[in-house]
C-alpha positions as CSV (number, residue, x, y, z in Angstrom):
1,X,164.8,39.5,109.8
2,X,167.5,38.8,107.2
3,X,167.4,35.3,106.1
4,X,169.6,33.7,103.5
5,X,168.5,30.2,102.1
6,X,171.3,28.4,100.7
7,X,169.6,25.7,98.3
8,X,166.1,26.2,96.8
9,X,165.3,22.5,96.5
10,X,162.4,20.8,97.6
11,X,162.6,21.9,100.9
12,X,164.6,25.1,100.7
13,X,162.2,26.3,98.2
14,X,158.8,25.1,100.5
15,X,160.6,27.3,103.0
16,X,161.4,30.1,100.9
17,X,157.8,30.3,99.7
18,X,156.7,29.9,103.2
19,X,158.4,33.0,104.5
20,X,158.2,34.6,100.9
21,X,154.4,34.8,101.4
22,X,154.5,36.4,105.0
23,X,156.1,39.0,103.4
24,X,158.0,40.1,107.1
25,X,161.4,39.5,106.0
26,X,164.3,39.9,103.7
27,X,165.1,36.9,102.0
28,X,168.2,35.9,100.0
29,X,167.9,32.8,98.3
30,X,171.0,30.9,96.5
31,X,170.7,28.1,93.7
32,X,173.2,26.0,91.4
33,X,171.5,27.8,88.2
34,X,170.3,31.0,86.9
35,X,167.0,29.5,85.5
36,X,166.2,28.4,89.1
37,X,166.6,31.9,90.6
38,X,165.0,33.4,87.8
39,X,161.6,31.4,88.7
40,X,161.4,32.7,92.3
41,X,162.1,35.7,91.6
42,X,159.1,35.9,89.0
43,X,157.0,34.8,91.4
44,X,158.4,36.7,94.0
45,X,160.1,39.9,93.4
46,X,161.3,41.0,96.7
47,X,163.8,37.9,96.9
48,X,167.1,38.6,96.4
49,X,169.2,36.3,95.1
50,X,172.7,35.1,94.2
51,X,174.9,32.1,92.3
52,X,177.8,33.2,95.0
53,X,177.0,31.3,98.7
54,X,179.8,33.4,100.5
55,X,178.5,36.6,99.0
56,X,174.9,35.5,100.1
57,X,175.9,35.1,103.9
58,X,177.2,38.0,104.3
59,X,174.8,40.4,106.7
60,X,172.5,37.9,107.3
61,X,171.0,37.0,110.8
62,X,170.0,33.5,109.9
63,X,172.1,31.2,107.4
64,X,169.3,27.8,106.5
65,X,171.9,25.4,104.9
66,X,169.1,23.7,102.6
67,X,171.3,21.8,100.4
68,X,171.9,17.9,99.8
69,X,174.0,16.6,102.8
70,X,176.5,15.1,101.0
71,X,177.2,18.8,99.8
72,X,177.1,21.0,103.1
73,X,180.7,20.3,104.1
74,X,181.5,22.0,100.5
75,X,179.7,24.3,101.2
76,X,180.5,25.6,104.3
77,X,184.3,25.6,102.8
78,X,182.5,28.7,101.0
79,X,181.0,30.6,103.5
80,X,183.1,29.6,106.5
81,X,185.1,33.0,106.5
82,X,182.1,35.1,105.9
83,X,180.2,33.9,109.1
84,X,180.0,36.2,112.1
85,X,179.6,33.5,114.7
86,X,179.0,35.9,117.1
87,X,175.8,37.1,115.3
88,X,174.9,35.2,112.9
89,X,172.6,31.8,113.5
90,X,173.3,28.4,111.2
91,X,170.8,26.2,110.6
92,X,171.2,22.7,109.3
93,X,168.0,21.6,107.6
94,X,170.6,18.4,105.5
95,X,169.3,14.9,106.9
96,X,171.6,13.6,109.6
97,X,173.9,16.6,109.3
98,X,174.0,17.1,113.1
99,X,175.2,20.3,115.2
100,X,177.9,18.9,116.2
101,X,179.5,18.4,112.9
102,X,178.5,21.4,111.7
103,X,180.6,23.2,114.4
104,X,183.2,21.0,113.0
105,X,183.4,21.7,109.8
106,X,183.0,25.6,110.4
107,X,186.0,25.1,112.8
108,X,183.9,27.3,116.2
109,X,183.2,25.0,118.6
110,X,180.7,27.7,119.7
111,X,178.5,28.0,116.8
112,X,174.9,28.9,116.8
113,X,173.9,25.9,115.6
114,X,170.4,24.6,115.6
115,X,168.9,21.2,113.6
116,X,166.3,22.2,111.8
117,X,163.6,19.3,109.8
118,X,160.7,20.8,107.9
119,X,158.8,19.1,105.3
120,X,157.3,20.8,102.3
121,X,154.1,22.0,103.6
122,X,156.0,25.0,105.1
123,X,155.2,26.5,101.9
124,X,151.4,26.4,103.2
125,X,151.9,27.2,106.6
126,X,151.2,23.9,107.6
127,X,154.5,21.9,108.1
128,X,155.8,20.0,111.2
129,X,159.2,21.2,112.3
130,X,161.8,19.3,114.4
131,X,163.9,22.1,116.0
132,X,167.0,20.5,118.1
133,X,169.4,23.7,119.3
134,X,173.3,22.3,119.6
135,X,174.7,22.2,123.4
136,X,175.0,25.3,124.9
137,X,172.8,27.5,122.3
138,X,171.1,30.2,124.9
139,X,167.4,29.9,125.0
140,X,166.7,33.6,123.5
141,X,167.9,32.1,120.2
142,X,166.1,28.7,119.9
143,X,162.8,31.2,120.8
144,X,163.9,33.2,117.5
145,X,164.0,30.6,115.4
146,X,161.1,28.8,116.9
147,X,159.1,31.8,116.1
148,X,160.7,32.4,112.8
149,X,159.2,28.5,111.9
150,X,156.3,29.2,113.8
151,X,155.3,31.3,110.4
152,X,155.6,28.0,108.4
153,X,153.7,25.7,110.8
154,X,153.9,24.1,114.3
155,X,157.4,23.4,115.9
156,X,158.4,21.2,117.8
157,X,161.7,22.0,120.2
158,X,163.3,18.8,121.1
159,X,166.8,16.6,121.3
160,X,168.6,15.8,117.9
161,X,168.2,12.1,119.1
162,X,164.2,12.3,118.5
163,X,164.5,14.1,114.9
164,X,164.8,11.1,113.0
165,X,161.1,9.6,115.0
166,X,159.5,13.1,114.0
167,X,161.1,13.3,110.5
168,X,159.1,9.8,109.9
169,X,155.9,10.8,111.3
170,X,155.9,14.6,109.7
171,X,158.3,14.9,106.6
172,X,158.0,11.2,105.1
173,X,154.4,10.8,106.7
174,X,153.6,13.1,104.1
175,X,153.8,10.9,101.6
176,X,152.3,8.2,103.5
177,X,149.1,9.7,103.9
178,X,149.7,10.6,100.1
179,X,149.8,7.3,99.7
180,X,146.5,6.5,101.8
181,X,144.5,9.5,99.9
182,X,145.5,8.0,96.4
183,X,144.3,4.1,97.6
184,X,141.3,5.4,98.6
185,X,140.7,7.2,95.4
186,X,141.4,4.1,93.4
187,X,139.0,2.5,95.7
188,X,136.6,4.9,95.1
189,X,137.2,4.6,91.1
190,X,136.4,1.0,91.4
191,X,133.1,1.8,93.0
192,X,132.4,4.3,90.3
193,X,133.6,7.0,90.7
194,X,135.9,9.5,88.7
195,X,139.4,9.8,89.8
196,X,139.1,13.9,90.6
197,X,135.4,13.0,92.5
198,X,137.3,9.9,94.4
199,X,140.0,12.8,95.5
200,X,138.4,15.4,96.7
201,X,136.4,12.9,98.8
202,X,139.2,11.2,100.7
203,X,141.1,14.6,100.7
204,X,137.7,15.9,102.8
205,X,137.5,12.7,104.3
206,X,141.2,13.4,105.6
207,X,140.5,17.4,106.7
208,X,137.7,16.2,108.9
209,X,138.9,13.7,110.4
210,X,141.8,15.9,111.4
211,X,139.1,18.7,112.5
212,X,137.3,16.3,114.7
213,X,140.5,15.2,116.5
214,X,141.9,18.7,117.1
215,X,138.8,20.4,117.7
216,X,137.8,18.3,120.7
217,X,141.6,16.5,121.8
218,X,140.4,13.5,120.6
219,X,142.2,10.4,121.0
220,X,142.0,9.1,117.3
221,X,140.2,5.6,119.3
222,X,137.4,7.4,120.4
223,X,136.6,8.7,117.3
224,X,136.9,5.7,115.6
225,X,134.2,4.8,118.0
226,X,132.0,7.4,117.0
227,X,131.5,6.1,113.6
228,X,131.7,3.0,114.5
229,X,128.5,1.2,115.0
230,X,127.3,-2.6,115.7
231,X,127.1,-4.3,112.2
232,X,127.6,-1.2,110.4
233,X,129.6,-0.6,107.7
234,X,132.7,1.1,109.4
235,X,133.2,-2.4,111.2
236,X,133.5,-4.2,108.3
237,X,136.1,-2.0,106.3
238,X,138.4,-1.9,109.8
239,X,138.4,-5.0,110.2
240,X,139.4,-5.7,106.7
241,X,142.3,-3.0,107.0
242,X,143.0,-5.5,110.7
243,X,143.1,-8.5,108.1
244,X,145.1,-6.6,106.2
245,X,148.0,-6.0,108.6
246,X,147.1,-2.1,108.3
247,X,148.5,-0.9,111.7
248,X,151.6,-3.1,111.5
249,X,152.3,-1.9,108.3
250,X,152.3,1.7,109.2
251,X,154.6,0.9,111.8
252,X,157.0,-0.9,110.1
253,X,156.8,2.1,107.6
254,X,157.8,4.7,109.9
255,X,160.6,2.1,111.2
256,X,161.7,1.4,108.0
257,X,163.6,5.0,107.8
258,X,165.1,5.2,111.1
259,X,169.3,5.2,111.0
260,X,170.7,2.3,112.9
């Protein structure tokens, strides 16, 4: 498939690399700068790329708008006339940048339009997408690009109205659990440890719990269970996460991004 990548940022680039590593497509990547070309195209040759957004579209079965939002409407003032809306499949992947308005701004109410959130483990394999098709997009198309993110990760096909929840959860939960893994290390430093032995401990500590819950679809409770015995130590460190406020913070966390 021909894919062009407008904007190798954060998450343009975690998708580029994604799909770079599959190797199964031809990718054309675009950036502000030469330097920032010039480094993906080090590591990976077979990218094409280009300082010239309308040039880039041009061909191309999917267009991934991966820029800042506040930039796609200038944007899309470059490409607009290049597009084949006919053939050619627009995805927004801009925060809040909705289908809707991207049909707007591209002036074709009948767009292939989809809303696409990642987070940058797609450059793993391993990210969470939110995939929300615009009104009207025929199914055979949200199926391609569900399987073309299906190569970066799971997917997730749903309204644009449930993005934001997701985008919480998968893209800024993140760096939540970041957050989590480096308390624990400096937990584990207090108790003696070195900082690189206190990471790789909580970063196992993290992988199995998530093996335990996906390898037998188990509700997080019942495995809390499991290690959980009467007077044991588990008890005591839950409970002091309970004194803590641990759960209501977490929650107010992933409240805390949601647009009013």
């Amino acid at each position: 498939m021909k894919i062009t990548v407008i904007g190798a940022g954060n998450m343009g680039g975690a998708l580029i690399k994604g799909w770079a590593k599959k190797g199964t497509h031809e990718l054309t990547i675009t950036a502000r700068t030469e330097e920032t070309l010039a480094r993906y195209k080090k590591e990976y040759p077979a990218i094409k790329t280009s300082l010239n957004n309308a040039e880039a579209v041009v061909g191309a079965e999917v267009i991934v708008l991966a820029v800042k939002p506040w930039l796609v409407e200038d944007v899309i003032g470059q490409i607009r006339d290049m597009i084949d809306f006919e053939h050619q499949i627009i995805l927004s992947v801009a925060a809040n940048v909705f289908t809707e308005t991207l049909r707007e701004q591209l002036n074709c109410p009948k767009a292939q339009t989809l809303y696409v959130m990642p987070n940058i483990a797609a450059e793993y394999g391993e990210s969470m997408t939110y995939l929300a098709p615009a009104t009207g997009i025929p199914n055979n198309i949200t199926d391609t690009v569900r399987d073309l993110l299906l190569e970066v990760g799971k997917v997730k096909v749903c309204k644009e109205s449930q993005v934001a929840a997701g985008n919480m959860l998968s893209g800024c939960g993140i760096a939540y659990v970041m957050r989590f893994i480096h308390a624990m290390m400096e937990g584990g430093v207090e108790m003696g440890l070195y900082p690189s032995e206190a990471q790789e401990i909580a970063m196992q500590a993290m992988k199995g719990a998530v093996a335990v819950l996906e390898g037998a679809k188990m509700h997080p409770a019942v495995g809390i269970d499991k290690v959980t015995t009467p007077g044991g130590l588990t008890i005591r460190g839950l409970n002091e996460l309970d004194h803590a406020g641990f759960n209501s913070a977490v929650i107010k966390c992933l409240k805390a991004g949601l647009v009013k």
